[in-house]
C-alpha positions as CSV (number, residue, x, y, z in Angstrom):
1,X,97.6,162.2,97.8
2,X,100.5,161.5,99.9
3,X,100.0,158.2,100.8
4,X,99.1,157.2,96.8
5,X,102.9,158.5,96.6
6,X,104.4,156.8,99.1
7,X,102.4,153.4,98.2
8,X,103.2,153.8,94.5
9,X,106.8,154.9,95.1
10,X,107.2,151.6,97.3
11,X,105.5,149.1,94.5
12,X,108.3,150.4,92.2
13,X,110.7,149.9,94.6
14,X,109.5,146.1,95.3
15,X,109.6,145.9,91.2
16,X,113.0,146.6,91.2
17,X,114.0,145.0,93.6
18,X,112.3,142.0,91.7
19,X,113.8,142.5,88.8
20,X,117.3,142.7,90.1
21,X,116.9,139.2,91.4
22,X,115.5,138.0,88.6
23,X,118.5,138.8,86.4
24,X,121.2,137.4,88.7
25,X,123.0,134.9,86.5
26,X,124.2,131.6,88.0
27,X,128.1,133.1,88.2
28,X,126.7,136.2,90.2
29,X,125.0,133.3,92.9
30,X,128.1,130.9,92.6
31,X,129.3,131.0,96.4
32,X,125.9,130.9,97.9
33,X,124.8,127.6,96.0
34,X,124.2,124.3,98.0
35,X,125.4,121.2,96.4
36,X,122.4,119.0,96.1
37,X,122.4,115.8,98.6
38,X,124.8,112.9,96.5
39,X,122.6,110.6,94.2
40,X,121.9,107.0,95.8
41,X,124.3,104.3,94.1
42,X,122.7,101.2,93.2
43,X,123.7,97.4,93.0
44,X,123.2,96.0,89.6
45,X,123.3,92.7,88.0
46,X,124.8,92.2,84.5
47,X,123.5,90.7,81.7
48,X,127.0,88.7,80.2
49,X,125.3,88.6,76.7
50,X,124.7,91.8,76.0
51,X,127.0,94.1,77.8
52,X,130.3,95.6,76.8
53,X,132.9,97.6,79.0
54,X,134.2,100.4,77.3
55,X,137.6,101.3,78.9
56,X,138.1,105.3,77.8
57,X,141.1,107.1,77.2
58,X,143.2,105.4,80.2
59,X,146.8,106.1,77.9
60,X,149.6,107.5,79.5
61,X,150.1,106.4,82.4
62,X,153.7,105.5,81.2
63,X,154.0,108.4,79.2
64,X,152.6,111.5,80.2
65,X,152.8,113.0,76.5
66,X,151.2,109.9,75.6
67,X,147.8,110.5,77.4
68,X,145.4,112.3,80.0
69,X,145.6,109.5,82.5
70,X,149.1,110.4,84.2
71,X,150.6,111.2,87.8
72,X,151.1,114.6,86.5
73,X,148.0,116.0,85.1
74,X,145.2,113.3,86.3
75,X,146.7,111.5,89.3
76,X,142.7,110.8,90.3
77,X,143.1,108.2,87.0
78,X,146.0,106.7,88.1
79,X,144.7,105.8,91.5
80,X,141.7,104.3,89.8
81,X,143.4,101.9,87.9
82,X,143.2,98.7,90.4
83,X,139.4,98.7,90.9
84,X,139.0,99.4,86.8
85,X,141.5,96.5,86.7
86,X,139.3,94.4,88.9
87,X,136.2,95.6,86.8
88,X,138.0,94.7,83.8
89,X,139.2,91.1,84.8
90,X,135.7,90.0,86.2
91,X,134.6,91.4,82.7
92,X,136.9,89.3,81.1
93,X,135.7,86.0,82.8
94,X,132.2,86.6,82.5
95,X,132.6,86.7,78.8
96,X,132.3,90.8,78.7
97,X,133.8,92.3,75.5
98,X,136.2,95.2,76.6
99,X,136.3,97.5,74.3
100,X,138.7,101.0,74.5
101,X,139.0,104.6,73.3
102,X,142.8,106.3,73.2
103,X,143.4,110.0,72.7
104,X,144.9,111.0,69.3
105,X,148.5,111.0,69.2
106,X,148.8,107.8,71.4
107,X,148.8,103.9,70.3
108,X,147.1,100.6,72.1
109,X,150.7,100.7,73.6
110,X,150.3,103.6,75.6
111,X,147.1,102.5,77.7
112,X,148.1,102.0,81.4
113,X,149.3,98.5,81.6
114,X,147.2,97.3,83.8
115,X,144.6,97.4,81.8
116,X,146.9,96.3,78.4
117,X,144.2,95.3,75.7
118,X,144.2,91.3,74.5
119,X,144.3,90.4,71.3
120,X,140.8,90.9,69.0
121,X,140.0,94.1,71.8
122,X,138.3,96.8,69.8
123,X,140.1,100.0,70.3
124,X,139.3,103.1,68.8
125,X,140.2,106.6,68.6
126,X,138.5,110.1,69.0
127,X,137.9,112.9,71.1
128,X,135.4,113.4,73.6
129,X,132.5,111.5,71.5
130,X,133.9,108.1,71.0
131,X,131.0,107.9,69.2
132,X,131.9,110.5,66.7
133,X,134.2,109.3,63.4
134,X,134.9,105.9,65.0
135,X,133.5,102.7,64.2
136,X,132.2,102.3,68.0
137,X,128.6,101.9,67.0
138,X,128.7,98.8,64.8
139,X,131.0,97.2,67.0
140,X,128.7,96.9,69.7
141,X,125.6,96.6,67.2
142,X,128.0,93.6,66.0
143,X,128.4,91.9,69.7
144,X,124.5,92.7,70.1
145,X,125.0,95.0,73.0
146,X,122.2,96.7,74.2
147,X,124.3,97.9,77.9
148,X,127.6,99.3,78.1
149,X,129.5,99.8,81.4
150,X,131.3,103.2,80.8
151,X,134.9,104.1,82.5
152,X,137.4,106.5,81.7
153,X,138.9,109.8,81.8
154,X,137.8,112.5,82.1
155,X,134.6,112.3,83.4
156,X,133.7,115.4,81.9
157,X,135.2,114.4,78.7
158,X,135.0,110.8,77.2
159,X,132.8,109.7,79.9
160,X,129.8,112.3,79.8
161,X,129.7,112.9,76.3
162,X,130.2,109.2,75.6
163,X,127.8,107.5,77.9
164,X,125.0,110.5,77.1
165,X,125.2,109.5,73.5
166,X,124.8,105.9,74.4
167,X,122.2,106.7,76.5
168,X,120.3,109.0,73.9
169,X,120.8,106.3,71.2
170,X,118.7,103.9,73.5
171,X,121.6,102.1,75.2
172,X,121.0,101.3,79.0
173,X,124.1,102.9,80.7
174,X,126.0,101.0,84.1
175,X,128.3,104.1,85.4
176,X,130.2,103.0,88.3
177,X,131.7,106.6,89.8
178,X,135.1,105.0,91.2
179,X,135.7,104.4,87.4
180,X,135.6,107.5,86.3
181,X,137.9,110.3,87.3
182,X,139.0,113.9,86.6
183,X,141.7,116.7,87.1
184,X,139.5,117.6,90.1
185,X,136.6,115.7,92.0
186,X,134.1,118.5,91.0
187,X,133.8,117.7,87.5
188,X,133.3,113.4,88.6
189,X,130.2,115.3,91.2
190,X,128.8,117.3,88.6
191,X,128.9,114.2,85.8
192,X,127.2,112.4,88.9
193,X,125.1,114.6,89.4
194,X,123.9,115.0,85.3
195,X,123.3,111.3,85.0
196,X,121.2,111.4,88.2
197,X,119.2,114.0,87.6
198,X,119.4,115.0,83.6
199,X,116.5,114.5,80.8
200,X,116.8,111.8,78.3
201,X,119.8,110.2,80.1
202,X,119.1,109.7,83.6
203,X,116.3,107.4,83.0
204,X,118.8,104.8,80.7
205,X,121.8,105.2,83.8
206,X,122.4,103.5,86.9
207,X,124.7,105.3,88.9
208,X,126.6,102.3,91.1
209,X,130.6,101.5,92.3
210,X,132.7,98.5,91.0
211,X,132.1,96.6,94.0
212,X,128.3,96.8,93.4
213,X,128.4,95.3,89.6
214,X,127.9,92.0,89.7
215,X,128.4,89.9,86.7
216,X,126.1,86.5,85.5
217,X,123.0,85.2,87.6
């Protein structure tokens, strides 16, 4: 009689135990998570005729009230400026549209001038969608783009939500990670990370740096 006791007391004890773990929440496990090992970045070859660089949200880097990409609160942006520059002027003289996004509250003016818009650049302005309320959609159904290289700031912000929807809407997706930047590097790992790794997405993304995106044949 005993020993049904002691053998039922310790099958409750093992169910409890059970249970406990199984309601830990990710914020109890936090500290004791591994990163996973860093996705593999890729070399990619563009296609001139039907790819567009969207340029996102890189205003005020003259002004700081003018925009998130500053010294003061996003000085990760800033220091990604000349290889987006690069990017950008390779774009340019492969016949790449450039299209750009700027906050609200800020002008064309106020993008970093380094990466100053030309005349007949599309810019538009939104939040973190630069999908949403903007004409962004027909102008690259207009140029017949079916890829868009995505930059920006912040990588949590403009570039996830704004590459997913791409992505979702059928869009192939070119993400080089040196072009995209954050308040800290754990936001630009975890937006890595998603379009690695993420449903519906990861399949239309290649994760790759600017010196891997090659332009023409």
């Amino acid at each position: 009689m005993k020993t049904r006791r002691y053998k039922a007391f310790a099958a409750l004890a093992v169910a409890i135990l059970g249970a406990s773990a199984a309601q830990a929440t990710v914020i109890d496990e936090w500290n004791t998570i591994k990163a996973p090992a860093a996705p593999v970045l890729k070399p990619v070859r563009v296609n001139t005729l039907d790819t567009a660089l969207l340029l996102l949200d890189f205003n005020g880097a003259q002004d700081p009230s003018k925009g998130p990409c500053n010294t003061k609160n996003k000085p990760r942006c800033i220091a990604s400026l000349p290889k987006v520059e690069k990017l950008m002027e390779e774009a340019r003289k492969s016949g790449v549209p450039v299209v750009y996004s700027i906050t609200g509250g800020a002008t064309k003016g106020d993008i970093a001038s380094v990466l100053a818009p030309k005349e007949g650049d599309a810019v538009v302005q939104s939040g973190a969608n630069k999908f949403i309320n903007t004409d962004l959609e027909r102008i690259l159904a207009e140029k017949h783009i079916k890829t868009v290289i995505v930059t920006g700031t912040a990588s949590e912000g403009a570039v996830l939500n704004t590459a997913a929807y791409a992505a979702l809407k059928g869009m192939n997706v070119i993400l080089p990670v040196d072009g995209m930047s954050s308040t800290d590097p754990y936001a630009e790992q975890y937006v890595a990370w998603h379009f690695a790794n993420a449903p519906g997405v990861s399949a239309k993304t290649t994760l790759t740096s600017i010196d891997e995106i090659k332009f023409g044949k």
